[in-house]
C-alpha positions in Angstrom: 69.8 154.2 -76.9 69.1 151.2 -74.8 69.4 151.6 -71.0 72.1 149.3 -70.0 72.6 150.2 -66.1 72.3 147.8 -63.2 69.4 148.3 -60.9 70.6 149.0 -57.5 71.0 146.0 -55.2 68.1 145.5 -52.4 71.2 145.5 -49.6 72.4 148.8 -51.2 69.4 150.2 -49.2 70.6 149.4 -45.6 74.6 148.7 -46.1 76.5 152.4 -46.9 79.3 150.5 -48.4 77.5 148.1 -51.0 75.7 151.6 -51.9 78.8 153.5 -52.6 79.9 150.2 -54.7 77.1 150.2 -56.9 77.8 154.0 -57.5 81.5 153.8 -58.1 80.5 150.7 -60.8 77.6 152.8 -62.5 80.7 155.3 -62.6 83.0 153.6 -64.0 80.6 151.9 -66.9 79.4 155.9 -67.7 82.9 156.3 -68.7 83.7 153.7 -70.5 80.3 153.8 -72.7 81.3 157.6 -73.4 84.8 157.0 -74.1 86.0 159.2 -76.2 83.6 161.3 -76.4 84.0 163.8 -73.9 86.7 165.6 -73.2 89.1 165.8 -69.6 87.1 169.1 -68.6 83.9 166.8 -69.4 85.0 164.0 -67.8 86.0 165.9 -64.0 82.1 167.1 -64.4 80.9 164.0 -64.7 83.1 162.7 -62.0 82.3 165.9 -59.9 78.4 165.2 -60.3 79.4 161.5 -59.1 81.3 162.4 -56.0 78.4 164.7 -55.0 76.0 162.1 -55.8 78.2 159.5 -53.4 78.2 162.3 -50.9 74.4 162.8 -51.1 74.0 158.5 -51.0 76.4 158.5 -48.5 74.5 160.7 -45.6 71.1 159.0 -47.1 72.5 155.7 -46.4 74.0 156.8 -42.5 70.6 157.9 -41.8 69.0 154.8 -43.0 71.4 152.8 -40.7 70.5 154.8 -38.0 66.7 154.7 -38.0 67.4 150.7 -38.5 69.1 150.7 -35.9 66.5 152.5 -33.9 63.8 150.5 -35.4 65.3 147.7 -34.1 66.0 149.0 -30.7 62.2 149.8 -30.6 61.7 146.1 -31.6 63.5 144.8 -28.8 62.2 147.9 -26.0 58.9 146.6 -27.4 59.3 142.9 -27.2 60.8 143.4 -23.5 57.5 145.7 -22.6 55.6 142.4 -24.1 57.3 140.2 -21.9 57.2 142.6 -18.7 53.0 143.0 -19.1 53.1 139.1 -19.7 55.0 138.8 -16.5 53.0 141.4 -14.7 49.8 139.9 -15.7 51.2 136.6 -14.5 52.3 138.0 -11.1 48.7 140.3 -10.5 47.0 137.1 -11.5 48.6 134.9 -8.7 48.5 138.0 -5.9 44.7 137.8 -7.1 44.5 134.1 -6.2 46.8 134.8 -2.7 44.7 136.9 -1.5 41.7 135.0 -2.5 43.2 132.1 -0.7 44.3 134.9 2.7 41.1 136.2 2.4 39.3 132.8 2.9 41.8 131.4 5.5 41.2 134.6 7.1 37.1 133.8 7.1 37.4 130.5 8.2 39.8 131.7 10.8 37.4 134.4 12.3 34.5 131.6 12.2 36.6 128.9 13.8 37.6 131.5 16.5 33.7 132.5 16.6 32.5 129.2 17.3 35.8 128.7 19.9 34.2 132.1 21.7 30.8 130.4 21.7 32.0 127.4 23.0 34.2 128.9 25.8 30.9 131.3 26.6 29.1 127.8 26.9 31.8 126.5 29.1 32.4 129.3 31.0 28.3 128.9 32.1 28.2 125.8 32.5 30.8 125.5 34.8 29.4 129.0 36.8 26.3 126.3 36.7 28.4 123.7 38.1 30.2 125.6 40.7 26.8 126.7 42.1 25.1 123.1 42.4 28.4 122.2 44.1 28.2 125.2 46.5 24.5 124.0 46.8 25.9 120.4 47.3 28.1 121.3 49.9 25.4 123.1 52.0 23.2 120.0 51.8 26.0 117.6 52.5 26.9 119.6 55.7 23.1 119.8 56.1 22.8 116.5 55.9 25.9 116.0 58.1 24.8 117.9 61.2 20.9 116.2 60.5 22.2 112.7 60.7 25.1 112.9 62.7 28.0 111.5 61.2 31.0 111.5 59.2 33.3 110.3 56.7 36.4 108.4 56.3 38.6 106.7 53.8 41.0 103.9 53.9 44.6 104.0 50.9 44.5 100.6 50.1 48.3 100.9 49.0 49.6 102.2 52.3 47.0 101.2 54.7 46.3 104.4 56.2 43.1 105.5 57.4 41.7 108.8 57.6 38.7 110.1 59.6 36.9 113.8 58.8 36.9 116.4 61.3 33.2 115.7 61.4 33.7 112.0 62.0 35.9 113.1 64.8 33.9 115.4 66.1 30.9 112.7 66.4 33.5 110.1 67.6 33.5 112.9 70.7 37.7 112.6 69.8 39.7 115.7 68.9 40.8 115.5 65.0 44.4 114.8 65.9 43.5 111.8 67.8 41.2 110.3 65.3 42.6 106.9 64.2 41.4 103.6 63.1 42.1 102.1 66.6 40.6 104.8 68.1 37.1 104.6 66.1 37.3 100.7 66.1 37.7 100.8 70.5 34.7 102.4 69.8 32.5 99.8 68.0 30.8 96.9 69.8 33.2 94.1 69.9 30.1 91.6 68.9 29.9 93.8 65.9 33.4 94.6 64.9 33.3 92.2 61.9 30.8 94.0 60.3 33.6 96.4 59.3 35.3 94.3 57.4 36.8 95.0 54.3 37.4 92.2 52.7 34.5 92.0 50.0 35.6 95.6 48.7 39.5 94.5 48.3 38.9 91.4 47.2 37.0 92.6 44.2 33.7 90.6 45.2 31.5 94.1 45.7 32.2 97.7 44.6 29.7 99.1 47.7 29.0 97.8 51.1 26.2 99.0 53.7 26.6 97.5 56.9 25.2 98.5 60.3 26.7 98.3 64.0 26.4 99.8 67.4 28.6 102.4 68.8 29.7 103.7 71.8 28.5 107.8 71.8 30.6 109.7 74.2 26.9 112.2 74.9 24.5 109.2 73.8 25.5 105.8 75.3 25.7 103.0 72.8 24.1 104.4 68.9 23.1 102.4 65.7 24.8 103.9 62.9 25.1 102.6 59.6 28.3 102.5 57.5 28.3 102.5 53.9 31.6 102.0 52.1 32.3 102.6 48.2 35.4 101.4 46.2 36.9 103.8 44.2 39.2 102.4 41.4 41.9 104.5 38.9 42.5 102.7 35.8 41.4 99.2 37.1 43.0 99.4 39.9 41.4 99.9 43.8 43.1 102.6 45.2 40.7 103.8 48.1 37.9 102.3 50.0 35.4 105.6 51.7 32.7 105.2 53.6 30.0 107.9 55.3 29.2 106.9 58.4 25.5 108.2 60.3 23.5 107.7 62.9 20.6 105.4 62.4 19.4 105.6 66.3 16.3 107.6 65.7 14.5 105.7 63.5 11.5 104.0 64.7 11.6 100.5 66.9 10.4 98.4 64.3 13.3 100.4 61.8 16.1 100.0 64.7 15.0 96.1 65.1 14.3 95.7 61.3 18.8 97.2 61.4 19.3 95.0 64.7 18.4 91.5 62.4 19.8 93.0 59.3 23.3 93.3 61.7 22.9 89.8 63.0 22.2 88.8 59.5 25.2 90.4 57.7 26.8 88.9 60.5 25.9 85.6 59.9 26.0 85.8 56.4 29.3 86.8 56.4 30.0 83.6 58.6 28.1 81.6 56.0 30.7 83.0 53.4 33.7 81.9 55.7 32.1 78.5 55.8 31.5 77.8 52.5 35.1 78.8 51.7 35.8 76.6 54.0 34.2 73.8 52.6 34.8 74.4 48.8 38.4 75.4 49.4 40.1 73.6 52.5 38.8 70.7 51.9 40.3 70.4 48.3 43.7 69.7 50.4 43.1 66.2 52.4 41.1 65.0 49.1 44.4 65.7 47.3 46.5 64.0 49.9 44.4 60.9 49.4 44.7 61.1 45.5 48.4 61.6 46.1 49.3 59.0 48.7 46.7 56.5 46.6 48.4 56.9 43.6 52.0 55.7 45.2 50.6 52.8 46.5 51.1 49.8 44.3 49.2 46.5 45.2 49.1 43.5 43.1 46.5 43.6 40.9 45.2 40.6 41.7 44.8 41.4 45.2 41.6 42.7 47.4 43.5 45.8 48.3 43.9 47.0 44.5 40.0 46.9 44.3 39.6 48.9 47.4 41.9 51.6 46.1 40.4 51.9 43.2 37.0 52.1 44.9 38.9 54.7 47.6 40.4 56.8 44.5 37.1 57.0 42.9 35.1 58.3 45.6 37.5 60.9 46.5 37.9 62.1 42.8 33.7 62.1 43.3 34.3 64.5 46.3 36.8 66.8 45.1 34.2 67.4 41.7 31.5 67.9 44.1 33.4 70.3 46.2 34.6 72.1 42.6 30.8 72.3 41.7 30.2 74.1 44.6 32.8 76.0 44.6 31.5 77.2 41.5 27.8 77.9 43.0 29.5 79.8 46.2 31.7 82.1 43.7 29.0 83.2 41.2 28.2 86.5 41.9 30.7 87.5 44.6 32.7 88.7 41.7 31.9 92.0 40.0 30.7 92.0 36.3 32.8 92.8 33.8 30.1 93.6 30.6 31.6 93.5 27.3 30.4 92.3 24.1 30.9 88.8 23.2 30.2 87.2 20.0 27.9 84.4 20.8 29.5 82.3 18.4 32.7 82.0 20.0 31.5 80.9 23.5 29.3 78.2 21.7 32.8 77.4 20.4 34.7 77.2 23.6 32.3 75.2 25.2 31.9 72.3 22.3 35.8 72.4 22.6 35.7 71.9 26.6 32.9 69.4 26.2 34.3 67.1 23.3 37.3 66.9 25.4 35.1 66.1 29.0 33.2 63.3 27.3 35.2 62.1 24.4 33.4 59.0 23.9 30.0 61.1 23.3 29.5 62.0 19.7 26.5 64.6 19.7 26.1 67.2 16.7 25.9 71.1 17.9 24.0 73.7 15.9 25.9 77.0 15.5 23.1 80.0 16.3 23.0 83.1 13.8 25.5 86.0 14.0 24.6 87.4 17.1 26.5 89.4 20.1 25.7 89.3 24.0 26.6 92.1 26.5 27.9 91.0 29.5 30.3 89.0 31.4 32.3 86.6 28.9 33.3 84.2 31.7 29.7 83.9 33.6 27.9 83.3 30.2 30.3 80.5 29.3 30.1 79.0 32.5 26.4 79.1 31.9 25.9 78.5 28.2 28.8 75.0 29.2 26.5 73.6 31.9 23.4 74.0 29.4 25.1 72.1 26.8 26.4 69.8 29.2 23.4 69.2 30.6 21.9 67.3 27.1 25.0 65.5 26.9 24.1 64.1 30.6 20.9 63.2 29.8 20.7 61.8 26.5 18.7 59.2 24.4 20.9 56.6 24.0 18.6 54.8 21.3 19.2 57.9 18.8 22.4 60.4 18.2 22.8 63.5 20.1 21.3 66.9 18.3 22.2 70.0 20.3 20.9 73.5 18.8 21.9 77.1 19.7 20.0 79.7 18.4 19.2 82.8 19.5 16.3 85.8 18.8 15.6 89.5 19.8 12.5 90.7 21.3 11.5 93.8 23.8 15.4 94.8 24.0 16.4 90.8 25.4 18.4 88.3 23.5 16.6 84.9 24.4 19.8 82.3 23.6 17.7 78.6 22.9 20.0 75.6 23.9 17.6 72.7 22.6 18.5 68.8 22.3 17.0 66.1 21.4 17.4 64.2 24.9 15.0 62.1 27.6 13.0 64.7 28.9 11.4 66.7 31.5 8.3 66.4 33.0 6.4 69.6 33.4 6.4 69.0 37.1 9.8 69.4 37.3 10.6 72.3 34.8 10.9 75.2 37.9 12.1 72.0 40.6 15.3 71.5 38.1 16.9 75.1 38.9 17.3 75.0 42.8 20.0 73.7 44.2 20.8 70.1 45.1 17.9 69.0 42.9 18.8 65.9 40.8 16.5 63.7 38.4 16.8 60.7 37.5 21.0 59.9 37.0 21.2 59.7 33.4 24.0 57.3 31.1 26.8 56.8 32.2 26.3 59.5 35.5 29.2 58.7 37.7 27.5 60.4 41.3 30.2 63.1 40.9 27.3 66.1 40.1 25.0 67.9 42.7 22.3 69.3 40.8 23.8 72.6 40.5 24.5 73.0 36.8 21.2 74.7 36.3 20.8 76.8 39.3 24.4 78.1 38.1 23.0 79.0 34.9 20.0 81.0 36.8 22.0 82.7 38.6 24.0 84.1 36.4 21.6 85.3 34.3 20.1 87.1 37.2 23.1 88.4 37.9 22.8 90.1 34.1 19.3 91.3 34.8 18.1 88.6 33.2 16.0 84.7 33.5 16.7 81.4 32.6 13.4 79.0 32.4 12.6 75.9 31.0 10.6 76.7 27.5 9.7 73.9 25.9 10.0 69.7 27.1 8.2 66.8 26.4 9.5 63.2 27.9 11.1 61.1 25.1 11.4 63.9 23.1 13.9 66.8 24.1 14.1 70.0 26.0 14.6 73.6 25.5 16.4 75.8 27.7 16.4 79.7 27.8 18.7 82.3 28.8 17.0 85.6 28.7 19.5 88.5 28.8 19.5 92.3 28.5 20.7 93.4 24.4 22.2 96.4 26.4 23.1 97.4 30.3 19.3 99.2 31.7 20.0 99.1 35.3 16.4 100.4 35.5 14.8 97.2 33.5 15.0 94.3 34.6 13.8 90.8 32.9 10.1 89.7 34.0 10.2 85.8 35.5 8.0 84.5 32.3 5.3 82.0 32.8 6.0 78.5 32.1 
């Protein structure tokens, strides 16, 4: 007989109903094969042995369900674990790398704190090294205070005041409450009361002052002391003028008259100051009187009179550039330097652009130098460097054209800046004569009796001023000259430029 059933479906296995389906069909198609067959009492077996068989499928298939579904809840507990490891791992990982990254903060921290420990340590000694040099100072100072008999005082340039030490006092033979300017200045020789003056320091000219002059002592009769002041400036500004005051009396008579001419000369040098003043600056204002009251007088042009005001205007605009020129000559130097660096190239600029306009029927041709950068005062050196330049335009060849050069070189820690042209001419007489004052060559084209002689010596002493020399290096008659400003590349207080040999 040929085996006819069904085979059991694959979701039978896992769903109880579709099981118990499958069993009631195989049922159902038992029966109907048999038929007739088998009897009713056959039949309820058969149908017996199927309801225990659909019992017996029925628990199978409960318990199948449940171990699914406790494979599957294993699944998903195991999945989660997966993801909580992942997620641990991830977390350990980046503690690892926190406290890699604490752990290094942490060592950079303790060395930055070490080296702040050594360099407090260092501090700490050197100022326990500084406090004893100052104690040692001190000592000296008062040392040298009760040795030389003297004092100190200081002057607030913003309120006026002066103050006097108790030491000063003391030496004054006053009592400290009664130590005042007037006091100390009843004191000085009225012949040499002007050798206190001030001026110099507040006017910017000087940044220290030594002067001498004679005092009345209240134990000693009349003492030389010497006074030496120092400005002392905040920000730029002057705020306070001190000086140290001591008695010079002891020194040896040729010392004391060697102080006795140095008073008279600072004396008389500082009268020579007033006088040149004088002379550069008040007598600018009659000369511009006479220009002004020249220029509103109108004659006919035709007229003797318009001549002789033209003649009067030109001599007086003569004597005002003369006084300007010395004016310049008195002023150099009573300024303090201010150094900076300077680009040589841009004073060489400046000047052609102040010369072109001063002679603007001179057409000359002016070499630029190499890159190159001075140290010093920018307004000195191109005052200088102008009266160099102006100097070939002066003298010129008037059978060829004008050919100025600027160059400049290094050697034994100088700049030497080269103004050559291609002018008349010095002889070699004359190349050391040509930088003193007053001296004057030959008047060259076109010279309108308006200079001195002072353009050089200007130069000269401005570069001494820096430390430095300005000399005549090269000149032939016919032919040209070269000029030489020899300047320090850097500020050495302690080197100063040797005079070279012509």
């Amino acid at each position: 007989m040929k085996d006819d059933t069904a085979p059991l479906p694959r979701s039978a296995l896992t769903d109880p109903d579709a099981l118990l389906d499958w069993v009631d069909r195989e049922e159902q198609e038992l029966l109907q094969a048999l038929g007739d067959t088998l009897g009713e009492e056959e039949q309820r077996a058969v149908r017996a042995t199927f309801e225990r068989q659909r019992a017996v499928l029925s628990g199978a298939s409960m318990y199948t369900s449940g171990y699914d579904h406790l494979a599957r809840r294993v699944a998903v507990e195991t999945r989660e674990r997966q993801e909580f490891e992942t997620d641990l791992r991830a977390v350990t990982h980046s503690l690892s790398l926190e406290r890699t990254q604490l752990e290094a903060r942490i060592s950079q921290r303790t060395e930055a704190l070490e080296d702040q420990n050594r360099r407090l340590e260092r501090e700490v000694g050197l100022r326990e090294k500084a406090d004893r040099a100052l104690r040692l100072a001190n000592r000296r100072m008062q040392w040298a205070l009760d040795t030389a008999r003297g004092g100190f005082w200081s002057f607030d340039v913003q309120s006026g005041e002066y103050e006097l030490s108790d030491d000063f006092a003391r030496f004054l033979g006053l009592p400290p409450e009664q130590a005042t300017f007037e006091a100390w200045l009843h004191k000085i020789h009225p012949e040499d009361r002007i050798n206190h003056n001030l001026e110099p320091l507040l006017t910017g000219r000087v940044a220290r002052l030594s002067t001498h002059y004679r005092l009345s002592h209240p134990v000693r009769g009349e003492i030389l002391v010497q006074d030496n002041k120092n400005a002392l400036f905040e920000e730029g500004q002057l705020r306070a003028i001190h000086g140290f005051v001591f008695d010079v009396s002891s020194a040896d008579a040729a010392q004391q008259e060697l102080m006795r001419r140095g008073t008279e000369l600072e004396r008389v040098s500082y009268d020579a100051d007033r006088l040149s003043r004088l002379v550069t600056h008040d007598l600018q204002e009659p000369l511009r009187q006479m220009l002004t009251f020249a220029s509103m007088m109108s004659p006919s042009p035709a007229s003797p009179d318009a001549e002789r005001l033209r003649a009067l205007m030109a001599a007086t605009q003569r004597m005002q550039s003369k006084l300007n020129r010395m004016r310049d000559y008195v002023e150099v130097g009573q300024v303090s330097l201010r150094r900076e660096r300077i680009p040589l190239e841009e004073l060489v600029d400046q000047a052609e652009e102040l010369l072109r306009a001063r002679y603007p029927s001179v057409d000359f041709i002016l070499s630029r130098p190499a890159e190159a950068t001075l140290y010093g005062d920018a307004t000195l050196l191109f005052q200088a460097l102008t009266q160099l330049i102006e100097n070939a335009l002066r003298f010129r060849d008037l059978g060829r054209p004008l050919e100025v050069s600027v160059a400049t070189a290094v050697a034994d820690g100088f700049h030497r800046v080269v103004i050559r042209d291609n002018g008349t001419g010095l002889p070699a007489k004359s190349w050391e004569a040509v930088f003193q004052p007053m001296y004057q060559l030959d008047p060259g084209p076109e010279e309108d009796g308006r200079h001195l002689g002072l353009g050089l010596a200007v130069a000269r002493r401005i570069t001494q001023l820096h430390r430095g020399w300005a000399y005549v290096s090269w000149s032939e008659v016919g032919r040209g000259t070269a000029i030489t400003l020899q300047l320090p590349v850097e500020e050495a207080p302690s080197k100063r430029s040797r005079r070279p040999e012509p």
